[in-house]
DRENNU-658122 format. One record per residue (C-alpha): residue in three letters; x negated, y negated, z negated. Coordinates in Angstrom, 2 decimals. Layout:
! DRENNU-658122
rest->ALA&x->X&y->Y&z->Z
...
END
This chain:
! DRENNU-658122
rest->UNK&x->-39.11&y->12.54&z->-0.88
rest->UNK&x->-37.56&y->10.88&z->-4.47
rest->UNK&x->-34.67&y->9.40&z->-2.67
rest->UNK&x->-32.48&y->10.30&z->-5.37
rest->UNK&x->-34.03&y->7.43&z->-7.07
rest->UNK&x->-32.65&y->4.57&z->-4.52
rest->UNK&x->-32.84&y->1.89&z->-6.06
rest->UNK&x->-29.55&y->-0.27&z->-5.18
rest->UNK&x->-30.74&y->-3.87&z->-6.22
rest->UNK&x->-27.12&y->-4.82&z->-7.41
rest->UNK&x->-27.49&y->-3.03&z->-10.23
rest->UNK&x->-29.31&y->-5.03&z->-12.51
rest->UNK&x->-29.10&y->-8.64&z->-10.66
rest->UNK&x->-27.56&y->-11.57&z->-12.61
rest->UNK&x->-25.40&y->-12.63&z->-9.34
rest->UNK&x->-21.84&y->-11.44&z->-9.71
rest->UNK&x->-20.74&y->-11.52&z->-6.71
rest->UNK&x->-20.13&y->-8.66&z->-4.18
rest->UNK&x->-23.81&y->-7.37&z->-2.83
rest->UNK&x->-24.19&y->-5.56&z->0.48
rest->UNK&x->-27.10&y->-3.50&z->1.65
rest->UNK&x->-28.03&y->-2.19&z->4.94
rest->UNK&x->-29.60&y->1.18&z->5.66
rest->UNK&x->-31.27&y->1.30&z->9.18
rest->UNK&x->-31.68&y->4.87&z->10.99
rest->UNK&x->-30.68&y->7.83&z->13.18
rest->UNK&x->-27.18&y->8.92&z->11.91
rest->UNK&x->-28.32&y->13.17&z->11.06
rest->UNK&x->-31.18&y->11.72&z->8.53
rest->UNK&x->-32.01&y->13.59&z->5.88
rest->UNK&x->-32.74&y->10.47&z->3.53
rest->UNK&x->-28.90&y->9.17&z->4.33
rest->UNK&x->-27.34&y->12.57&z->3.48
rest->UNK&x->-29.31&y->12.06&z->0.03
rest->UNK&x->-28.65&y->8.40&z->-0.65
rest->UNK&x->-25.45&y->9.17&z->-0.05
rest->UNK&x->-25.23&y->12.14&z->-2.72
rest->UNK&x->-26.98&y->10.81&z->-4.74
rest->UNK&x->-25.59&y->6.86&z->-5.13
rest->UNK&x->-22.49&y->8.18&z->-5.11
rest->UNK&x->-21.98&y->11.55&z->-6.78
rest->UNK&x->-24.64&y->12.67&z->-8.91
rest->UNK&x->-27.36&y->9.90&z->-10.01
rest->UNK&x->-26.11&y->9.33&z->-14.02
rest->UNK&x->-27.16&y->5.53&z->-14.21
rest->UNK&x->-24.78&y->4.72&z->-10.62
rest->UNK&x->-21.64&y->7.15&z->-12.29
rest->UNK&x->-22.48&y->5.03&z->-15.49
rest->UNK&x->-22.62&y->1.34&z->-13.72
rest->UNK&x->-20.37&y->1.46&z->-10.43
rest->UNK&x->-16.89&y->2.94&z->-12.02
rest->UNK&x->-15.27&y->3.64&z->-8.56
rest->UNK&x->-17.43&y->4.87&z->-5.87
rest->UNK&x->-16.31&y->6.14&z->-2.40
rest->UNK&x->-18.45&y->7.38&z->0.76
rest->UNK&x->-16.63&y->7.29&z->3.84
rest->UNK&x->-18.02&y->7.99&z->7.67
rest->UNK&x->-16.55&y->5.79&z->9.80
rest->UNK&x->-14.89&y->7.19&z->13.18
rest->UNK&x->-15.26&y->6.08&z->16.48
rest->UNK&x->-13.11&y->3.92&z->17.61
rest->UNK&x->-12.19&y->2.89&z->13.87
rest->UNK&x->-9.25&y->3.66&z->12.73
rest->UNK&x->-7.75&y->0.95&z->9.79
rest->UNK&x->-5.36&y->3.32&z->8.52
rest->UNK&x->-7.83&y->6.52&z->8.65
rest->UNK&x->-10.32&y->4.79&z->6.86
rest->UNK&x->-8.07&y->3.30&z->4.24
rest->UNK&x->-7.26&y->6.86&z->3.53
rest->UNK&x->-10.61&y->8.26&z->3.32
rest->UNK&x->-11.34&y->5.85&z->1.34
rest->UNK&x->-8.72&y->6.45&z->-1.15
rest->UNK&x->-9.36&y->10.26&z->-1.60
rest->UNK&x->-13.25&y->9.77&z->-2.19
rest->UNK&x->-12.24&y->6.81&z->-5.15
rest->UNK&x->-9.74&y->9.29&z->-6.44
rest->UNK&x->-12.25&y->12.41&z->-6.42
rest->UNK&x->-15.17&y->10.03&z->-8.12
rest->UNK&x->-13.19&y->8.11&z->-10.50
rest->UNK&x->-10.68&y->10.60&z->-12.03
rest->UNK&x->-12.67&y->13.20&z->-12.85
rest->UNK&x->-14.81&y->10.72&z->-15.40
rest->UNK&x->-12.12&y->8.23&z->-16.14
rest->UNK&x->-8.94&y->10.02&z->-16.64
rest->UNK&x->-5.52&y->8.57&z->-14.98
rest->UNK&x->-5.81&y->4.95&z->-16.16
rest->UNK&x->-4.37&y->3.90&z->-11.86
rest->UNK&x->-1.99&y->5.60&z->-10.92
rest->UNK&x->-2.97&y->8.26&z->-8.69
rest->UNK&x->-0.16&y->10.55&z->-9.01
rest->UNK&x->1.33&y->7.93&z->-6.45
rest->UNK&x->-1.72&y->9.03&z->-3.86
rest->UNK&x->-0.01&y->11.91&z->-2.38
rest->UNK&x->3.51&y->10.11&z->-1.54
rest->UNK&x->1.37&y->6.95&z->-0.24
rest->UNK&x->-0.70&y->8.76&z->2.17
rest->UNK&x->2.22&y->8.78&z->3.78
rest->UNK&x->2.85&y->5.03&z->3.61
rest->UNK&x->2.65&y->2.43&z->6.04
rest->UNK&x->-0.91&y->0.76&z->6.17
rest->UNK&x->0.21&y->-2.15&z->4.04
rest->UNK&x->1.26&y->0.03&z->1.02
rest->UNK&x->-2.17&y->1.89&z->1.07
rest->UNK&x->-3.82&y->-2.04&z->1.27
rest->UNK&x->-2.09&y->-2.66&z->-1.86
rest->UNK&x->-2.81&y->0.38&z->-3.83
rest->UNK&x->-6.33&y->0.13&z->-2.56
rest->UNK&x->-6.44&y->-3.77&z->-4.00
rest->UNK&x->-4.89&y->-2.16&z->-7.28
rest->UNK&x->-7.20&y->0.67&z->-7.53
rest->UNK&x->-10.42&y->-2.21&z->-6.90
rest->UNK&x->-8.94&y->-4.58&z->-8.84
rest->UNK&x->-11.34&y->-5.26&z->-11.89
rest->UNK&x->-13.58&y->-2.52&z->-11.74
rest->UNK&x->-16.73&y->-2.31&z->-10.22
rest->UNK&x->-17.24&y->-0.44&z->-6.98
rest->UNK&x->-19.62&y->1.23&z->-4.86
rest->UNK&x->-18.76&y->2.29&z->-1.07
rest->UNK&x->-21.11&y->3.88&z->1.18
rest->UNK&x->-20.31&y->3.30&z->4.87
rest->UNK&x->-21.66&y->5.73&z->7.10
rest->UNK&x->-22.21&y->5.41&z->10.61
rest->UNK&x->-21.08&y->1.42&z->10.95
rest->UNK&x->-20.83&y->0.56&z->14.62
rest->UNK&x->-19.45&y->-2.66&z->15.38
rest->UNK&x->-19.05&y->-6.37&z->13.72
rest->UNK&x->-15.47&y->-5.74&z->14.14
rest->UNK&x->-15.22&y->-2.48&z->12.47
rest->UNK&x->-17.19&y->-4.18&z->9.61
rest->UNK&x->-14.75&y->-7.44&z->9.46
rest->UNK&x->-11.90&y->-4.99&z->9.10
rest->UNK&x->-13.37&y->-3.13&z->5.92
rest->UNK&x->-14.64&y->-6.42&z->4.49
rest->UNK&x->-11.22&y->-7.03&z->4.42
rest->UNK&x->-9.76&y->-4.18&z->2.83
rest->UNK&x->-12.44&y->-4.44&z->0.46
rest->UNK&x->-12.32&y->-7.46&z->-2.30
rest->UNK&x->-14.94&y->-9.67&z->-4.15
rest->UNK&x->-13.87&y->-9.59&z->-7.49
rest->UNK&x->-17.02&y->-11.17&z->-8.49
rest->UNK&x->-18.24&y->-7.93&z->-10.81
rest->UNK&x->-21.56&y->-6.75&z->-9.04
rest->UNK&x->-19.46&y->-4.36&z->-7.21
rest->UNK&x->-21.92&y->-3.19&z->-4.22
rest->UNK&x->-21.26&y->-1.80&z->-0.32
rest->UNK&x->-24.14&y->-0.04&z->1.25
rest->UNK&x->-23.88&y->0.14&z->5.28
rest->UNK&x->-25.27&y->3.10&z->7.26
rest->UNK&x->-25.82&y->1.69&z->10.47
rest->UNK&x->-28.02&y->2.92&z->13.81
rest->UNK&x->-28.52&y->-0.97&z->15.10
rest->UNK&x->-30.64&y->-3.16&z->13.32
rest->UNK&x->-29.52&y->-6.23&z->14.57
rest->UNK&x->-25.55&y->-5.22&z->12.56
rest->UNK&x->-27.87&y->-4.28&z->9.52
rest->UNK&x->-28.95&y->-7.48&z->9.82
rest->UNK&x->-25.74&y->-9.03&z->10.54
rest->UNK&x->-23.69&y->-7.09&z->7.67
rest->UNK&x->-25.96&y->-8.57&z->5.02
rest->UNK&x->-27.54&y->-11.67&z->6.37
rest->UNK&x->-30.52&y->-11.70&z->4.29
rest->UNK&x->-33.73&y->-9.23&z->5.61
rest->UNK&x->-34.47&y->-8.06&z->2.27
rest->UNK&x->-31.85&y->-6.48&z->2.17
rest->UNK&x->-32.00&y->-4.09&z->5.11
rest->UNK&x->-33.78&y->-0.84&z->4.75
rest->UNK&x->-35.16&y->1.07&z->7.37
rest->UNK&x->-35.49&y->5.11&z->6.71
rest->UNK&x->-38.06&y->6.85&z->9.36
rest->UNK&x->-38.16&y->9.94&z->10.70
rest->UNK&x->-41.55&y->11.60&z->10.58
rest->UNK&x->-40.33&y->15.58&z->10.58
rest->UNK&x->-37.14&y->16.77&z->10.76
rest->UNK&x->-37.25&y->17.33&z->7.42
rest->UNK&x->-38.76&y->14.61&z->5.56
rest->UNK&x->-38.02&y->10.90&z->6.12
rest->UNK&x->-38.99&y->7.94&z->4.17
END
């Protein structure tokens, strides 16, 4: 029922480098809808640690381009509003329109030295997740990805520790742990 308090163990962890976490369960869960708000919008201490945070649902088949997009608009509607216009995202608008490896860039240049955290939503495939890993860099900063997946064996996969994987059940449509 507290899921607004989710704790993401990158937070306070000595390790530097880029942590991923994977959330097991059915795709309409109540508990993702509120990790998701909550890690990524409205909890205070992730706003305060995580400077650029994005949530993106993946589509089916994945779409590189789509997704570099998405991504893009939620970093710009998270970051700006707190940060002011340090990137430039006055460029978003005429890059949307870009080819895919202008968007890579300004993604990279958006990333670049700040820590991040992106919620993936609905993760379906080793491939799809080898194609954001890419767009996505280490910059060795804590930066965190958490991975919404329905298969436990690519929640297991994405992170390759156990710990790491979290798995929310359903008990009544409206309250899941």
């Amino acid at each position: 029922r507290n899921l607004h308090k989710f704790h993401v163990p990158c937070l306070g962890e000595a390790d530097a480098s880029l942590q991923v976490i994977s959330v097991f369960g059915p795709v309409r869960n109540l508990s993702v809808e509120s990790i998701m708000k909550n890690t990524c919008n409205e909890d205070p201490e992730m706003c305060r640690a995580f400077m650029c945070r994005a949530r993106v649902k993946l589509m089916h088949p994945f779409n590189r381009q789509k997704f570099i997009r998405s991504l893009l608009k939620q970093l710009y509607k998270n970051y700006c509003p707190q940060h002011g216009n340090d990137v430039d995202f006055l460029k978003l608008n005429g890059m949307m329109m870009g080819t895919e490896g202008i968007l890579i860039e300004f993604v990279k240049q958006v990333l670049s030295n700040r820590r991040y955290l992106v919620f993936l939503e609905d993760l379906s495939s080793m491939d799809d997740w080898k194609a954001v890993r890419e767009l996505l860099p280490d910059e060795d900063n804590s930066s965190c990805i958490i991975v919404h997946t329905q298969q436990l064996e690519l929640a297991r996969l994405c992170v390759g520790q156990p710990e790491r994987v979290f798995e929310l059940q359903q008990f009544a449509d409206d309250h899941s742990v």
